[in-house]
N, C-alpha and C positions, 0 to 999 in steps of 0.2 A: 786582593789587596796586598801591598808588597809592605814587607816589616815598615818602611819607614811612614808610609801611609796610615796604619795601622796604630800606628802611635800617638797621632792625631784624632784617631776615629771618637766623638762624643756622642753618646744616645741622645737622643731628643725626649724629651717629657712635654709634650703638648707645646711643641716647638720651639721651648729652649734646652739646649745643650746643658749636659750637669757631668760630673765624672763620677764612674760609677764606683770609683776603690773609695770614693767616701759619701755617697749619696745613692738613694735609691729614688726611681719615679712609681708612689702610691697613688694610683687611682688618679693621675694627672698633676699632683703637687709633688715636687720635690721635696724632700724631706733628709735630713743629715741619717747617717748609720748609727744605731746605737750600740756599737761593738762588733764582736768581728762575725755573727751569728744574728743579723737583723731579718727583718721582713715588713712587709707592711698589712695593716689592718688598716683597712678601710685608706685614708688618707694620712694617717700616720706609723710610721717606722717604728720598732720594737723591736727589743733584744728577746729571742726563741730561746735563750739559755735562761732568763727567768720568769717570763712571763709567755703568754700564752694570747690568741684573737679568737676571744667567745662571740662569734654570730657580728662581728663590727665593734667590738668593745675587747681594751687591752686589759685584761687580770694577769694577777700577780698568780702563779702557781705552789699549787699546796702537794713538795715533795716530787718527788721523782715520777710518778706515774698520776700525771693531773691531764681530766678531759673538761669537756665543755658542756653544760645543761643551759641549755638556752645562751643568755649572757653570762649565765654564771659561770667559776671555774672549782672544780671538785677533783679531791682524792679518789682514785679509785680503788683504792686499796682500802679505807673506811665504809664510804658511800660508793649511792647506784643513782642515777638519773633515772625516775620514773616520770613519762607522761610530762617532760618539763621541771618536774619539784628532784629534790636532792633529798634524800630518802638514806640513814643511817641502814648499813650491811647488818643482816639477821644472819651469823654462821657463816660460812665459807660457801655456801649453795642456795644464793640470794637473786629472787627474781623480782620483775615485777608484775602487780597485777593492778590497769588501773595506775595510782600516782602514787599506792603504797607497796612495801619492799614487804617482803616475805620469804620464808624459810624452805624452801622446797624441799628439806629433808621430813617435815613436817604435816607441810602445809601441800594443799591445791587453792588455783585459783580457778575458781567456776563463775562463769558471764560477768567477773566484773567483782568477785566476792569471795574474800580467801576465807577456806574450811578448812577443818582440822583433817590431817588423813585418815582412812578407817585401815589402817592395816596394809600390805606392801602393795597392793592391786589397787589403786584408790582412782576411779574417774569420777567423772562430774553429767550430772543429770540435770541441763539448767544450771541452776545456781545449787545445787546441792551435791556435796560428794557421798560418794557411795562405795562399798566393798563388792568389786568384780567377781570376789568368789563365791556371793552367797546373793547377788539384786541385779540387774540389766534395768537397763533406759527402753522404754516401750513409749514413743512417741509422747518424752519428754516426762514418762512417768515413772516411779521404779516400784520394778517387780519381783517378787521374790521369784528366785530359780525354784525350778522343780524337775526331778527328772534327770535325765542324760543328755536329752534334745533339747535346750529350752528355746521358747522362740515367742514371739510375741504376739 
């Protein structure tokens, strides 16, 4: 296409023509720009500089580093999205287990059930944690070590 052609050129949006320095086509409706930083969610247009498209729904964003939990929109810098639910950060070393937040400096999550740790070696037996240096999981059951060899 030669420059003067080119200047003419209109996208189509479900076969009408729109100009795109002030209009975006969402999902088949045109929609105005809402500043110089738009995008669309779902079938309407949104400024990316303050708001955010949680899963088809426009939220307003909370701070510089804001994600998505479902529809909802979260700090992540406070909070964690577990399992859908927005769950307040435990410490700087926050997991989750399940749809609640927990301390991994702390804690283990075992099948579904955060336990306290037993000391720096801490696994999970099931739903039980356990001290690596002194018990072993024996087909879901724990065993005191004995020995040099231990084995089940």
């Amino acid at each position: 296409m030669e420059a003067r052609e080119r200047r003419w050129y209109r996208p189509k949006c479900r076969g009408r023509t729109y100009n795109p320095t002030f209009y975006l086509c969402c999902n088949g409706k045109i929609q105005r720009k809402s500043g110089s930083r738009s995008a669309c969610c779902g079938t309407a247009a949104y400024s990316t500089t303050f708001y955010i498209c949680c899963s088809g729904k426009i939220q307003r964003k909370s701070g510089s580093r804001t994600a998505c939990c479902g529809t909802a929109a979260y700090s992540t810098t406070f909070y964690i999205c577990c399992s859908g639910k927005i769950q307040r950060k435990s410490g700087s070393r926050t997991a989750c287990c399940g749809t609640a937040a927990y301390s991994t400096t702390f804690h283990i999550c075992c099948s579904g059930k955060i336990q306290r740790k037993s000391g720096s070696r801490t696994a999970c037996c099931g739903r039980v944690a356990y001290s690596t240096t002194f018990y072993m999981c024996c087909y879901g059951k724990l065993k005191r070590k004995s020995g040099w060899n231990p084995s089940c």
